[in-house]
C-alpha positions as CSV (number, residue, x, y, z in Angstrom):
1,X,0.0,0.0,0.0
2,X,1.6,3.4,-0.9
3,X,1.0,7.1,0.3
4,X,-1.3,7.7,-2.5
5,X,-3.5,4.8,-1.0
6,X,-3.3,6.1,2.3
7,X,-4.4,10.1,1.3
8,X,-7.2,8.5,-0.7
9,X,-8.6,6.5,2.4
10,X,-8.1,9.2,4.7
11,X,-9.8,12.0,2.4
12,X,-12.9,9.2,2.5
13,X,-13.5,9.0,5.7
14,X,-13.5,12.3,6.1
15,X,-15.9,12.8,3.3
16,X,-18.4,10.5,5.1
17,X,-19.0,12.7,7.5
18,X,-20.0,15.7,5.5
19,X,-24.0,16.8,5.9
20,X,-25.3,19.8,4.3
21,X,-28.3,22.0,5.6
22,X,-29.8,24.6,3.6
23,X,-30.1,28.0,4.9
24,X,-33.4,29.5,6.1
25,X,-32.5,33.6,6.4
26,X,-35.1,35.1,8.6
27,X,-36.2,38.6,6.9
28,X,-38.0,40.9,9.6
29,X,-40.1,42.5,7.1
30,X,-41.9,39.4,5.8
31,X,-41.9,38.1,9.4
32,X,-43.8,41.5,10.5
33,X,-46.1,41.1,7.0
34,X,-47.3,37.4,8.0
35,X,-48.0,38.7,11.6
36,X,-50.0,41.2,10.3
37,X,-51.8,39.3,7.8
38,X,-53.4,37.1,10.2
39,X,-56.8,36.1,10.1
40,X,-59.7,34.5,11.8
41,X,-61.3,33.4,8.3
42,X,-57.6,32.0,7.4
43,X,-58.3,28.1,4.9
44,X,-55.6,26.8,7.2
45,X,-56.8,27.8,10.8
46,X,-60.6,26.5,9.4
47,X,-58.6,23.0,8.5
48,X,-56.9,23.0,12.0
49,X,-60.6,23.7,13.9
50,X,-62.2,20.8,11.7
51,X,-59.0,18.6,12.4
52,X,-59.6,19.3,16.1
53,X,-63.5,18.7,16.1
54,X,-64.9,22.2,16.2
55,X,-65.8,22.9,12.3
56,X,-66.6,26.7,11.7
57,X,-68.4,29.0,9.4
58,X,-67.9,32.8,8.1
59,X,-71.2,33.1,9.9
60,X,-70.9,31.1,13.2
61,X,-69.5,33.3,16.5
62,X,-66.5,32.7,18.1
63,X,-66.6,31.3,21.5
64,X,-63.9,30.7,24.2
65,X,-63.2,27.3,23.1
66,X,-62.4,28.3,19.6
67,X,-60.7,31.3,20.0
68,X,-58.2,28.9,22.3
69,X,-58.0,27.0,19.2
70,X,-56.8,29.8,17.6
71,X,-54.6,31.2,20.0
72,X,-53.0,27.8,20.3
73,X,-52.4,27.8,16.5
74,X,-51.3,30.9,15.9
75,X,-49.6,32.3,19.2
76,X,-45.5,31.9,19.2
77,X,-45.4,30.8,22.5
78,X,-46.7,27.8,21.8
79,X,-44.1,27.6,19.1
80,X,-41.5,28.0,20.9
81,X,-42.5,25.5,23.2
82,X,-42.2,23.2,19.9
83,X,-39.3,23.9,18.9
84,X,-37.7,23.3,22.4
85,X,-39.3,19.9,21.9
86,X,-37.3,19.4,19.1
87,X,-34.2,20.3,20.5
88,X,-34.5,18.3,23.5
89,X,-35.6,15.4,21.0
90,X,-32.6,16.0,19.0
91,X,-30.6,16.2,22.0
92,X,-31.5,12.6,22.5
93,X,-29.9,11.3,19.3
94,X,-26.7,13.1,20.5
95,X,-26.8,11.8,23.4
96,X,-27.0,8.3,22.4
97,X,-24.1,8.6,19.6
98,X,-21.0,6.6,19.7
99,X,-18.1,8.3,19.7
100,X,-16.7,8.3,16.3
101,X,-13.2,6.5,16.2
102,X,-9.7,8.5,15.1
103,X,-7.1,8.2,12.4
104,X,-3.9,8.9,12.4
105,X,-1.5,9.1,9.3
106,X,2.0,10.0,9.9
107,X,4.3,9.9,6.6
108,X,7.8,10.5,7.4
109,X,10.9,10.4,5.0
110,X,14.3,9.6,5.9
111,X,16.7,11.1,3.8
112,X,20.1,9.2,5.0
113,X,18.7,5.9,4.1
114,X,17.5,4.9,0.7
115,X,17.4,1.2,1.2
116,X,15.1,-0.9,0.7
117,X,12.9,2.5,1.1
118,X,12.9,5.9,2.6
119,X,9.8,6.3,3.7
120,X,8.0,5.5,6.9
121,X,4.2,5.4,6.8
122,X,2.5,5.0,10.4
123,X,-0.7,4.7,10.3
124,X,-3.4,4.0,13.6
125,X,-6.9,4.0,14.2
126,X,-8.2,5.5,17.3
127,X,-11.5,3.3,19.4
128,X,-12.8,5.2,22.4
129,X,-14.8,2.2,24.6
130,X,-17.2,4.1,27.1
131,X,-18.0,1.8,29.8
132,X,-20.3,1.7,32.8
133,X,-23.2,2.7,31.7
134,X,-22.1,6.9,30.7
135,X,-23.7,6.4,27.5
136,X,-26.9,5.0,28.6
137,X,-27.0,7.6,31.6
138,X,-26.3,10.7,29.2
139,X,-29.1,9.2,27.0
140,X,-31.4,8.4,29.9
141,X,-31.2,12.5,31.2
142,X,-31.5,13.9,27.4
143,X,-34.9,11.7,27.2
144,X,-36.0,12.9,30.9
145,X,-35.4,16.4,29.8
146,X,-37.3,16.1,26.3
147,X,-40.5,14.5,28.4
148,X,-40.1,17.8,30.8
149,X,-40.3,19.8,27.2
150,X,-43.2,17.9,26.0
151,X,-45.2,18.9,29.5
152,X,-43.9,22.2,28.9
153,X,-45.9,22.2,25.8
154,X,-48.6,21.5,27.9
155,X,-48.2,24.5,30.2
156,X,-48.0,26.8,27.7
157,X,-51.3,25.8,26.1
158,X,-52.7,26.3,29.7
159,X,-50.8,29.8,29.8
160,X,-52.1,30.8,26.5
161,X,-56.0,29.7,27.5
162,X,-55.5,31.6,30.2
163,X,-54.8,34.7,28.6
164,X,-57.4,34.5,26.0
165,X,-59.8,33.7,28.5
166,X,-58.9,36.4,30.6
167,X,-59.0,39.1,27.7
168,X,-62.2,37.7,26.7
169,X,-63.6,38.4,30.2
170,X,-62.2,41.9,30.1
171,X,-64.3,42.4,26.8
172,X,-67.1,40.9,28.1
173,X,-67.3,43.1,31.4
174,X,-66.2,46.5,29.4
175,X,-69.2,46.1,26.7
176,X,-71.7,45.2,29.5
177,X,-70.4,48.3,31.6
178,X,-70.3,50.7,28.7
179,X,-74.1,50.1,27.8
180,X,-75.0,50.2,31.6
181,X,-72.5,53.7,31.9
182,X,-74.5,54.8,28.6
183,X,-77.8,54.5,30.7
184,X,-76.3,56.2,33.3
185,X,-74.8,59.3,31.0
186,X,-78.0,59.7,28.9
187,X,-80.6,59.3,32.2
188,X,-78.3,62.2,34.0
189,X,-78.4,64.6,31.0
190,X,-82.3,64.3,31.1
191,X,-82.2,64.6,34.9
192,X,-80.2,67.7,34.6
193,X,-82.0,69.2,31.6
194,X,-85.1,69.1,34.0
195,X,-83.3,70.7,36.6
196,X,-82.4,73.4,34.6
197,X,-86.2,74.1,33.9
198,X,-86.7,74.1,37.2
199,X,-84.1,77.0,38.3
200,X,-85.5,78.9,35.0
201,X,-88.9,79.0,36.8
202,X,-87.5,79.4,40.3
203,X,-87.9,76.1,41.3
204,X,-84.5,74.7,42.5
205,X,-81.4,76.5,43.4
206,X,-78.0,77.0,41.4
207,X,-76.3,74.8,43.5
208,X,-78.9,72.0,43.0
209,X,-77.9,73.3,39.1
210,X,-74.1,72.9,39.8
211,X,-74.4,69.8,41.4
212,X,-76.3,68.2,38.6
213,X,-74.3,69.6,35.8
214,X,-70.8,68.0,37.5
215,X,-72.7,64.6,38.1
216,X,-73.4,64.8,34.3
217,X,-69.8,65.5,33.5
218,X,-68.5,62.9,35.2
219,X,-70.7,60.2,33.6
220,X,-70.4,61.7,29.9
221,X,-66.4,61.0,30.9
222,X,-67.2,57.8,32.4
223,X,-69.0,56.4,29.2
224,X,-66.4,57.7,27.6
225,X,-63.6,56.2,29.5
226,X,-65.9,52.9,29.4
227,X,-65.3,52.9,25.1
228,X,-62.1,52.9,25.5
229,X,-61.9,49.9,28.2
230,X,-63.8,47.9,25.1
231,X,-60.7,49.1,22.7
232,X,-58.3,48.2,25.2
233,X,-59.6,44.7,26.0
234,X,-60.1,43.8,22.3
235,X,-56.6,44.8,21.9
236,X,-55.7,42.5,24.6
237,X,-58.0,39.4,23.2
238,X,-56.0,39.8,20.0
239,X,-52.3,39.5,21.1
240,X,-53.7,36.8,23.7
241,X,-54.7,35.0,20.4
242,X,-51.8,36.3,18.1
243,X,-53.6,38.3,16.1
244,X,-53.7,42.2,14.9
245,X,-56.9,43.4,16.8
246,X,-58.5,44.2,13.3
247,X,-59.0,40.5,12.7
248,X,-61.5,40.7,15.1
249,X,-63.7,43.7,13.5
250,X,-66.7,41.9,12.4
251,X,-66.4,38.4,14.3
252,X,-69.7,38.0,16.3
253,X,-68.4,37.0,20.2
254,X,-70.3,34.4,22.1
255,X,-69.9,35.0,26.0
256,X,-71.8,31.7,26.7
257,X,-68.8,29.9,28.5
258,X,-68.3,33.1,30.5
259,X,-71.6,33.9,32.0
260,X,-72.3,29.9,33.1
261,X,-69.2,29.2,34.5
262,X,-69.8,27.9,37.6
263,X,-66.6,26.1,40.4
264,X,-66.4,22.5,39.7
265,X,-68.1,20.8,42.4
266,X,-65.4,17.9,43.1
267,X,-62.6,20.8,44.6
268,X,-60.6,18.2,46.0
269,X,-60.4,15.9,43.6
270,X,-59.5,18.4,41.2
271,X,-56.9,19.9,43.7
272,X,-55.0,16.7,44.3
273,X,-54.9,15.5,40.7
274,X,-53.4,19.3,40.0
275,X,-50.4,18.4,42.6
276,X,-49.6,15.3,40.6
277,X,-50.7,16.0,36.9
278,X,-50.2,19.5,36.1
279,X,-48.1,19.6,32.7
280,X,-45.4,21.9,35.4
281,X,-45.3,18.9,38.1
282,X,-44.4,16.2,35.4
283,X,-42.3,18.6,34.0
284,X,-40.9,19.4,37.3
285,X,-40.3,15.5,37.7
286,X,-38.8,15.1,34.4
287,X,-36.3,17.8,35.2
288,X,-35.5,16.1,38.5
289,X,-35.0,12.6,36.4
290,X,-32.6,14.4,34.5
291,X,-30.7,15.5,37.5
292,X,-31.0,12.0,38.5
293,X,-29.1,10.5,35.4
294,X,-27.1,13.2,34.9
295,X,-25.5,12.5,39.0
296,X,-25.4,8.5,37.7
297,X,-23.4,9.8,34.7
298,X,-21.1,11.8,36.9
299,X,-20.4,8.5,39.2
300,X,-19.8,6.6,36.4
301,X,-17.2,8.8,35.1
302,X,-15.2,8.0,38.1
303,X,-13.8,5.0,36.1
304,X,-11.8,6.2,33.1
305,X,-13.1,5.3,29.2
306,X,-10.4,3.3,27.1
307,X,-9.2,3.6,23.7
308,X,-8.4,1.2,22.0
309,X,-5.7,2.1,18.7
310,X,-4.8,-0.7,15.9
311,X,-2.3,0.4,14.0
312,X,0.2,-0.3,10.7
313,X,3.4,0.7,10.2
314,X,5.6,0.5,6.9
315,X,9.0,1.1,7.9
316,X,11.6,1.9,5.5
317,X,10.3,-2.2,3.7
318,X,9.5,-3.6,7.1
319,X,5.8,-4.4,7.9
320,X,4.9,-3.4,11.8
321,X,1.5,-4.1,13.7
322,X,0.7,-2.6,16.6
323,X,-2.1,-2.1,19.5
324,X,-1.8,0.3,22.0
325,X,-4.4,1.1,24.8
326,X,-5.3,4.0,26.4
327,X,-6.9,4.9,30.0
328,X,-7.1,8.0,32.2
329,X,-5.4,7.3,35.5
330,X,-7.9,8.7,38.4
331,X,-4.6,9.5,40.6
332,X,-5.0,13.5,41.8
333,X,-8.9,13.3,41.5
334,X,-12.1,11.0,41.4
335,X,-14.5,13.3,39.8
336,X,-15.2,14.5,43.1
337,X,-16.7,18.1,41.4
338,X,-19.0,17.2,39.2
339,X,-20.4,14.6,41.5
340,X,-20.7,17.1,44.1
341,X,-22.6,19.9,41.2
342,X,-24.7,17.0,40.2
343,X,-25.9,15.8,43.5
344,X,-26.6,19.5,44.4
345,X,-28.8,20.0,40.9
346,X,-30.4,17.2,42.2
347,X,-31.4,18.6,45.1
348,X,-32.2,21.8,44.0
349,X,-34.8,20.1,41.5
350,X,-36.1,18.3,44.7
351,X,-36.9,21.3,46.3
352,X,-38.0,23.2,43.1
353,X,-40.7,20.3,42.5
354,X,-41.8,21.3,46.2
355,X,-41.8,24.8,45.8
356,X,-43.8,24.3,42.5
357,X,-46.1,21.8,44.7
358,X,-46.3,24.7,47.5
359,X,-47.3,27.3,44.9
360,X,-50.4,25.2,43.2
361,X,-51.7,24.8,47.2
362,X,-51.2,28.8,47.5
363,X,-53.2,29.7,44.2
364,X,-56.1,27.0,44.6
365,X,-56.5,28.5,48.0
366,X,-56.4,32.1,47.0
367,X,-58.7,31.8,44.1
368,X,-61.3,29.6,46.1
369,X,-61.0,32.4,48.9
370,X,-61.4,34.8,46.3
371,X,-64.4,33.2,44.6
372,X,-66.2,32.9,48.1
373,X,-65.6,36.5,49.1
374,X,-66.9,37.5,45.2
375,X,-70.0,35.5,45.6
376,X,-70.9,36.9,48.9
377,X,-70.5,40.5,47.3
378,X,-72.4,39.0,44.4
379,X,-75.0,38.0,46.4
380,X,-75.5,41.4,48.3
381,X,-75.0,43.1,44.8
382,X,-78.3,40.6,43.9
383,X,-80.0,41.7,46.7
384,X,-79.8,45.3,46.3
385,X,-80.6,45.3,42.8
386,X,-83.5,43.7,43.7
387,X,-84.6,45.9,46.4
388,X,-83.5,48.5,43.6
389,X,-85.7,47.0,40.4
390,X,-88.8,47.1,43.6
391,X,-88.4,50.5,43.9
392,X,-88.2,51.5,39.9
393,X,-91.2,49.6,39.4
394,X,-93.1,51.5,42.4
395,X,-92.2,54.5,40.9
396,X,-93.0,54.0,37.6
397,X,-96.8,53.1,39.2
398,X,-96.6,56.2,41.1
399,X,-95.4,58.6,38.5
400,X,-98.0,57.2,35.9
401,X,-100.8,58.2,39.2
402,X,-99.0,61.9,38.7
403,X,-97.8,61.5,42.6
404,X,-94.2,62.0,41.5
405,X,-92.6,64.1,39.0
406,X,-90.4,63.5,36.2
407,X,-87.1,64.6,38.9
408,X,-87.7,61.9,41.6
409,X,-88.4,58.7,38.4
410,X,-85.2,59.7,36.7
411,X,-83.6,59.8,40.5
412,X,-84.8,56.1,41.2
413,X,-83.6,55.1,37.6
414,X,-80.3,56.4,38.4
415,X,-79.8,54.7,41.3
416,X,-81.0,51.4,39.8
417,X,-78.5,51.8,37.1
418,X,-75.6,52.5,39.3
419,X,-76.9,49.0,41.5
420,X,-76.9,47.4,38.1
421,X,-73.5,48.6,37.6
422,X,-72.0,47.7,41.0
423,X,-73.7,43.8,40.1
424,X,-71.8,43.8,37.1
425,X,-68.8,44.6,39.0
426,X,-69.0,42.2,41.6
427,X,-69.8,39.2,39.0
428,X,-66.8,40.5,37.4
429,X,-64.6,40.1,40.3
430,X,-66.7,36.5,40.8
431,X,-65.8,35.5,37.0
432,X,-62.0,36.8,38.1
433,X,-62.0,34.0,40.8
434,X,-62.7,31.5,38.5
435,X,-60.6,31.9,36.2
436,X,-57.5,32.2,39.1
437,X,-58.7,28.8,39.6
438,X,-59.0,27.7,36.3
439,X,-55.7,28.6,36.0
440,X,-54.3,26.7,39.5
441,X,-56.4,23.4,38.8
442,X,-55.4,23.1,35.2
443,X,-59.3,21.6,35.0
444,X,-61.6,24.1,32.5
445,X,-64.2,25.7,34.1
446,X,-65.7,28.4,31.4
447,X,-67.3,25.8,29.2
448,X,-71.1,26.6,28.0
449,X,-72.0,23.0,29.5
450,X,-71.5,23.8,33.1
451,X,-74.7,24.6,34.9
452,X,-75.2,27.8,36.6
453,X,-75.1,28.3,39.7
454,X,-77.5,29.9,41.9
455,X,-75.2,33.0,42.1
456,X,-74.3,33.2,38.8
457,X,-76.8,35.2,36.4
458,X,-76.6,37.2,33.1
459,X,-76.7,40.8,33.1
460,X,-79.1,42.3,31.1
């Protein structure tokens, strides 16, 4: 075999090992134009709401449950989440890989001795052996860690439902709020039209006048203030799903899963399978899996790999074999660090699954004690707006007998729509709740096929 022989092998193997992958530029501006491009009525999102069981039409309205669908196919957190999954999952494969073996080529020429031959070719390949179990330990965390990025996948759907449902709530309570505000504004400029009637006939003083007129300032502002609260919470329902808010100029909301949500009746059923199936707690116990292997991998690289090197040598005519082996000698250290750093990652994703654990207990708590303290105000809020509804209707009975005038109705029709207001407010604040617990259980709550509760009610 001659040096030409030798080049020609070498320059193979190395060829073997080539692997092209074509480049994907990102370009901000068509990033920015597909962003803004988006659509409700996109072909693809229809095909991905039919895939999923929830078919839809240019004419049906959008509910909670489909604009999740949407949010989960077009928001990028959810693709990010992906593509960590397929890093982790990719990890895996490099994990598992043998190490490739080495080879060495060392031509020399002696040029004091031209017989039988100057040259000496030497010639080895390289075998690295890894033993006790490193390789299936570094393959055993990379797969814990890809399982802890499929939960994650998990979580971020829950995050992203809970922002969408949470935006959608915010529309809901700022359209209901700006009618009953509008109520308010127009039954206050009528109010203080007749007042002004009154002081031009000497009837009622200035300062019943002033009073009036700043009382019907501040609800024109407050109607006003109350449009914008719808603008702001439409914006937010858009980014929640991953939209530009005009996408959602024309779509026909239904608020059905909002106003009949109702708290699941099995509480602690639902609160201990959230400690031990959330997507974060089995991602939490993947992580701590990984930390697992990855301390077994450190304790098995206490005993040193081997490598293993066949080799040739043509010496000046002579034919040479030879096998040399290779070790690390553990002499000034046993991988005491890294053991040490892994058992301490350990540890710390002990006490994060805990912590995690600890925090689930706080929120369910907080949003059940939140939902109680709502539905008490809800149910005062009920009361009084009954009392209040009693005493519109008695003076609409008495006005029609002419034993009131037009002043005192519009009063009692004030105050009825400011009761009606402060109702919609406290079943806000009830709706809140649920959704804080929603988000803790991991166990959906708005769905239209919940009953309602006794509390619960739609506004008018």
């Amino acid at each position: 075999m001659d040096l030409r022989t030798y080049c020609l092998a070498s320059l193979a193997l190395l060829a073997t090992g080539c692997a092209s992958v074509p480049s994907r530029p990102l370009s901000p501006a068509v990033s920015a134009a597909a962003l803004d491009s988006r659509s409700l009525d996109d072909p693809r999102l229809t095909a991905f709401l039919a895939a999923s069981g929830t078919p839809t039409s240019s004419g049906d309205s959008w509910d909670l449950h489909r604009l999740t669908l949407a949010a989960v196919y077009f928001h990028p957190d959810l693709e990010v989440a992906d593509a960590r999954l397929a890093v982790a999952q990719a990890a895996i494969r490099t994990a598992a890989q043998r190490p490739n073996p080495s080879f060495n080529l060392t031509p020399q020429f002696n040029a004091t001795n031209a017989n039988p031959s100057a040259w000496t070719i030497g010639t080895a390949i390289n075998l690295l052996l890894e033993l006790f179990g490193k390789r299936e330990a570094r393959t055993g965390e990379a797969k814990a860690l890809a399982e802890a990025a499929r939960f994650d996948i998990d979580s971020a759907s829950w995050q992203v439902r809970g922002r969408v449902r949470a935006a959608m709530l915010a529309v809901w309570s700022a359209e209901r709020r700006a009618t009953l505000v509008a109520q308010r504004r127009d039954l206050q400029v009528e109010l203080t039209g007749f007042v002004e009637r009154r002081v031009a006939v000497g009837e009622a003083s200035a300062l019943d006048l002033g009073r009036e007129r700043a009382t019907r300032d501040a609800a024109v502002l407050a109607a006003a203030d109350a449009t914008r609260d719808i603008a702001d919470a439409r914006v937010s329902l858009a980014t929640a799903i991953g939209i530009p808010v005009r996408a959602l100029d024309g779509i026909r909301l239904d608020y059905a899963a909002i106003s009949d949500a109702a708290a699941p009746t099995n509480l602690p059923g639902h609160r201990r399978t959230a400690l031990t199936t959330r997507g974060d707690v089995q991602a939490s116990l993947a992580r701590y899996a990984a930390a697992e292997a990855a301390l077994k991998l450190q304790l098995a690289n206490r005993f040193p790999n081997i490598a293993i090197g066949p080799g040739y040598q043509y010496d000046q005519g002579d034919n040479k074999f030879a096998l040399s082996i290779q070790a690390d000698l553990p002499i000034f250290n046993a991988n005491g660090g890294p053991i040490g750093e892994a058992e301490a990652r350990r540890r710390e994703a002990a006490a994060t699954f805990t912590a995690l654990q600890a925090q689930i207990i706080g929120d369910i708590d907080r949003a059940m004690a939140a939902y109680r303290t709502a539905s008490d105000s809800l149910d005062a809020a009920n009361a009084l707006a009954a009392q209040q509804a009693d005493r519109k209707a008695r003076n609409d009975r008495v006005f029609r007998a002419g034993a009131i005038d037009h002043v005192t109705l519009l009063t009692g029709e004030i105050e009825y729509a400011a009761g009606q207001d402060a109702r919609l407010q406290a079943l806000t604040e009830q709706r809140t709740a649920l959704g804080q617990l929603e988000d803790a259980l991991h166990v959906p709550i708005f769905t239209p096929a919940l009953p309602t509760s006794a509390t619960d009610g739609t506004m008018p």
